[in-house]
N, C-alpha and C positions, 0 to 999 in steps of 0.2 A: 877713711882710707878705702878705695874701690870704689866712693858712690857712687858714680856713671853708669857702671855696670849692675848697680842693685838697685836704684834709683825707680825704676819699672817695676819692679814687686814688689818695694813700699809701696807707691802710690797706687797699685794695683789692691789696696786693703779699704782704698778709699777712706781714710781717717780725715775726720776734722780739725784734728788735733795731732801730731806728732811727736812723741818724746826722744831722740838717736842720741844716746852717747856715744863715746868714740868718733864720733865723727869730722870728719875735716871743714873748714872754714871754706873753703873752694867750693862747697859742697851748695852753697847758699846762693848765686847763681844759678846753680843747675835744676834746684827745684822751679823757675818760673816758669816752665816751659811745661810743667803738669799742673798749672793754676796753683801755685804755691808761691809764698813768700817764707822767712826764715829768720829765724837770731842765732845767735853763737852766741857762747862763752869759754874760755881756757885760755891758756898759757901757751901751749905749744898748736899751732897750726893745725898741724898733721891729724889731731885727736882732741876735740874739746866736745863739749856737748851743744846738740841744736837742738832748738824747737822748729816746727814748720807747723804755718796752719794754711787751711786754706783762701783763698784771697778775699773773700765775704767776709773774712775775718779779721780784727787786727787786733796784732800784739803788741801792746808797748813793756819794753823793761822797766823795772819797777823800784830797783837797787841794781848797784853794784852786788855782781856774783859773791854770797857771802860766803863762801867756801868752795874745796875741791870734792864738789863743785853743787853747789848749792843756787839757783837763780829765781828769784819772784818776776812774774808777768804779767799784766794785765789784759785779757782777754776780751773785747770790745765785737759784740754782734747782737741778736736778739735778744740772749739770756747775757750779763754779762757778769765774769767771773774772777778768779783771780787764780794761778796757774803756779806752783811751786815744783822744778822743774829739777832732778836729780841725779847726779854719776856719782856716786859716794866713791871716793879714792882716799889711795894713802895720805896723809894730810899730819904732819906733827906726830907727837905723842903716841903711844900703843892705845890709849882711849879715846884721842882726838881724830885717830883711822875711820876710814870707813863711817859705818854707821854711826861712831862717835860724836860726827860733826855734825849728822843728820840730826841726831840727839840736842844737840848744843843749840843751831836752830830753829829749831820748831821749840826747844824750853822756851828761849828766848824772845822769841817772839809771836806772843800768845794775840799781840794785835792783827796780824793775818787773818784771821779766822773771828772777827769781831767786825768783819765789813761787808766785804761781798762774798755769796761764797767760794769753797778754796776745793782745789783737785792737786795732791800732792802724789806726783807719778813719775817714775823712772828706775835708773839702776840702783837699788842698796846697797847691792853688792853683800847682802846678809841674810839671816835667818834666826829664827828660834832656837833654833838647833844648836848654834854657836853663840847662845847669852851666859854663857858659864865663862867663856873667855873676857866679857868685856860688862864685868859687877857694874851695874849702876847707868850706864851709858849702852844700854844694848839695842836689839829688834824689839824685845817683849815691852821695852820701855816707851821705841818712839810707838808702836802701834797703841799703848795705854795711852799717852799722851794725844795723839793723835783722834782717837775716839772720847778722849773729854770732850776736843774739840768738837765734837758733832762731827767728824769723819771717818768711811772705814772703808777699807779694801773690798772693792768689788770683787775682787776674788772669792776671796774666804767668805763672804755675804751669797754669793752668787753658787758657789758649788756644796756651802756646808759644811767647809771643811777646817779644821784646826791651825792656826800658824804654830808652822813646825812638823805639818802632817800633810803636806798637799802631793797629790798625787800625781801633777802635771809640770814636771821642770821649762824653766824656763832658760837656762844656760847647761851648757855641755860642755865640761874643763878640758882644754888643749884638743875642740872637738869633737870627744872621745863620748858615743851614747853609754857607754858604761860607766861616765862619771857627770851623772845628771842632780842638779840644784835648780830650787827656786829660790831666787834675789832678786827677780823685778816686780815692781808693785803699782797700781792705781788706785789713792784713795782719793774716794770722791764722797759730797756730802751725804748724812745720811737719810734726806728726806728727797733723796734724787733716785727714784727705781731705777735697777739694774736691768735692763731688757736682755742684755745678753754679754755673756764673758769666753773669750774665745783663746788657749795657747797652740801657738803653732808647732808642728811637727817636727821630731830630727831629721824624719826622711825629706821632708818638703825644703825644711830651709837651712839645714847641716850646714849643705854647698857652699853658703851663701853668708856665713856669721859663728859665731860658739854659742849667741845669744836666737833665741826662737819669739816672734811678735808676741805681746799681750795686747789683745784687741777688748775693750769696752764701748759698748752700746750705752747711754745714759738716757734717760728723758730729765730733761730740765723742768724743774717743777715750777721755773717762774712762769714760764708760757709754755709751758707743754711742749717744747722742742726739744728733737732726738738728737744727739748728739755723738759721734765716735770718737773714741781716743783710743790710740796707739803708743804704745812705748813696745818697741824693738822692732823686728821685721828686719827685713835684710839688712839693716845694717847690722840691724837688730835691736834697735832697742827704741822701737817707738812702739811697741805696742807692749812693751817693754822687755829688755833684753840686753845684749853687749852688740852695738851696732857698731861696726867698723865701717866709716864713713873714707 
């Protein structure tokens, strides 16, 4: 919803890679005109999740969306990789919400991450902080999971810091800099150095989103090539964040 108007200060982050939840289908168009192509996935128009990479690059889907909103991608350029792309929503059940589902598939499907490697990036929409509400199915669970797998949060790798203790929000509720949360995540393989981890500012992108970019720098360990991904930024959520497309 809006991306015309914010369109220019995402690709202004120059990312390789793009994560935007929220975003509108209409919206996939509008990136070709900054050397970008695009996929969607959701239900309603108005607000589903995009990837955008840039045109050097190509994306093929990989399944059908396995949840709201859950989608595998294939990533095809130098290094090539495999892309698990994320808006955790309400979805069923009080455990099947949210992170729930995020839970449900990455259990599930432990074959991802037995082929090429995997970068699992976008909104959670959760935290360590709130695994008391959701026994068994929570954050604390997919991050264990997720680093059997050999992946982890360039975040938390990159600044030192604890899930459930970080000190740079990436969302702002109804807005509001007095009600600051981190819920967006980039994890990437763990033999791929972190060169740089970047969140954006309330002052810089408030205007503009509730969610602020997560930008990652990567080097690709297969050929040594650098790579950016983005989850949020004005839409907000390709560098990761709540992008309202």
């Amino acid at each position: 919803m809006g991306f015309a108007r914010k369109a220019q200060y995402l690709f202004g982050l120059h990312p390789d890679i793009a994560i935007v939840p929220e975003c509108s289908k209409s919206a996939l168009p509008e990136v070709r005109k900054y050397g970008y192509s695009g996929l969607w996935v959701g239900s309603n128009p108005q607000k589903g999740l995009a990837v955008f990479c840039r045109n050097d690059l190509t994306a093929v889907p990989s399944d059908e969306a396995l949840a709201k909103w859950v989608t595998t991608i294939q990533v095809k350029g130098p290094t090539r990789f495999n892309l698990v792309g994320v808006w955790a929503c309400p979805a069923g059940n009080h455990l099947d919400n949210y992170i729930g589902q995020v839970y449900r598939c990455v259990a599930d499907h432990a074959t991802w991450f037995n082929r090429k490697p995997v970068v699992v990036a976008g909104d959670f929409n959760s935290n360590a902080r709130w695994d008391k509400e959701r026994p068994g199915r929570n954050h604390t669970e997919v991050v264990r999971l997720l680093e059997a797998y050999g992946t982890l949060s360039a975040y938390h790798a990159h600044f030192g810091e604890k899930q459930g203790a970080e000190t740079r929000p990436t969302y702002y509720f109804h807005h509001r800099q007095d009600k600051p949360f981190h819920i967006d995540y980039i994890f990437a393989p763990r033999v791929w150095p972190v060169r740089s981890v970047q969140v954006g500012s309330f002052e810089e992108w408030g205007r503009l989103s509730d969610h602020v970019p997560v930008i990652v720098d990567l080097e690709m360990i297969r050929d040594v090539r650098h790579s950016r991904i983005t989850v949020g930024g004005p839409e907000l959520r390709l560098g990761k964040h709540r992008k309202k497309a």
